[in-house]
C-alpha positions as CSV (number, residue, x, y, z in Angstrom):
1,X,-10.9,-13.0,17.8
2,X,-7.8,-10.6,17.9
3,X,-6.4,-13.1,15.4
4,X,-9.3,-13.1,12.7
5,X,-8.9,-9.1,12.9
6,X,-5.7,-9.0,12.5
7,X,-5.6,-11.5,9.8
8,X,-8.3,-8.9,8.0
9,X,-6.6,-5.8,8.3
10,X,-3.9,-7.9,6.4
11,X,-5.2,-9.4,3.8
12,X,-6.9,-5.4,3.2
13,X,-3.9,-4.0,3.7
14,X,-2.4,-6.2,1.1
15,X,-4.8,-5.4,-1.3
16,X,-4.3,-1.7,-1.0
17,X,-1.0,-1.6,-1.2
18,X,-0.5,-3.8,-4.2
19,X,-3.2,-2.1,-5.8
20,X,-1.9,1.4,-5.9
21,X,1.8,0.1,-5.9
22,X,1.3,-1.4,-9.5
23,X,-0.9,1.4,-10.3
24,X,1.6,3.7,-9.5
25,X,4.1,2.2,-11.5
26,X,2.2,1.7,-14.3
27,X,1.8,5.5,-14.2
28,X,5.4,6.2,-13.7
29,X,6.2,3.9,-16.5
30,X,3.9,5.5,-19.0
31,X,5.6,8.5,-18.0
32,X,8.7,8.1,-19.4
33,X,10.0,10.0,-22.0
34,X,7.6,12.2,-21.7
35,X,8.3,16.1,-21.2
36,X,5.8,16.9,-18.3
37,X,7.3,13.8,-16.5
38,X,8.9,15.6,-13.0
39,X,5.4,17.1,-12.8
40,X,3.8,14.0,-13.4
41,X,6.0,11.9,-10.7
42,X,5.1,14.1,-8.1
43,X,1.7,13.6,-8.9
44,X,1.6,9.8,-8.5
45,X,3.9,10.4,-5.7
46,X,1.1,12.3,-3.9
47,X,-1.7,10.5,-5.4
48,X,-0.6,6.8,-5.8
49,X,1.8,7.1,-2.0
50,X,-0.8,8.0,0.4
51,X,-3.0,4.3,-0.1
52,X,0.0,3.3,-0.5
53,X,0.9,4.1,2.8
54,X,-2.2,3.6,4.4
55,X,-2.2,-0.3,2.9
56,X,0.7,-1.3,4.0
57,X,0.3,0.7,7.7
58,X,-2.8,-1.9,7.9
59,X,-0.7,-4.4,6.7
60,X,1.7,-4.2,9.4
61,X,-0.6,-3.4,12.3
62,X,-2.4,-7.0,11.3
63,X,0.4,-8.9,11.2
64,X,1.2,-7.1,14.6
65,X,-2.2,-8.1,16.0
66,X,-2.0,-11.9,14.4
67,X,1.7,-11.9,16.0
68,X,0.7,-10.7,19.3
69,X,-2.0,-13.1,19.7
70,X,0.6,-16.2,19.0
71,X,2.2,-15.3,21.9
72,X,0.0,-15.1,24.3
C-alpha cells in the first residue's frame, strides 16, 4: 500500500513539476529582449518556482516512500 502511494505522489509530482518547468521557460523565453524582462523573471521566478518546488518535493518524497518499501 505504501508503494502505490508513493508511486502516486510521483507520478503527481512529475506532472507538476514539468508542467510549470516548461511553463516557466516558455515565459522566460518569450521574455527576451524585452525591456521589462528583470521584472518579468522575477515574476515567473515567484509564480512559475513555488509548484515548481512543490512538484518535485512530492516527487521526491514518493520515490522515498516507493524506495523505503523495497527495502523492507
Amino acid at each position: 500500500m505504501i508503494r502505490l502511494l508513493g508511486g502516486i505522489l510521483l507520478a503527481v509530482g512529475m506532472l507538476v513539476a514539468g508542467t510549470s518547468g516548461l511553463c516557466s521557460l516558455f515565459f522566460l523565453i518569450s521574455m527576451i529582449g524585452q525591456h521589462g524582462a528583470p521584472d518579468g523573471v522575477l515574476m515567473v521566478l515567484i509564480l512559475g518556482g513555488v509548484p515548481f518546488a512543490i512538484g518535485s518535493g512530492l516527487s521526491w518524497i514518493g520515490w522515498k516512500l516507493m524506495k523505503s518499501n523495497r527495502d523492507d
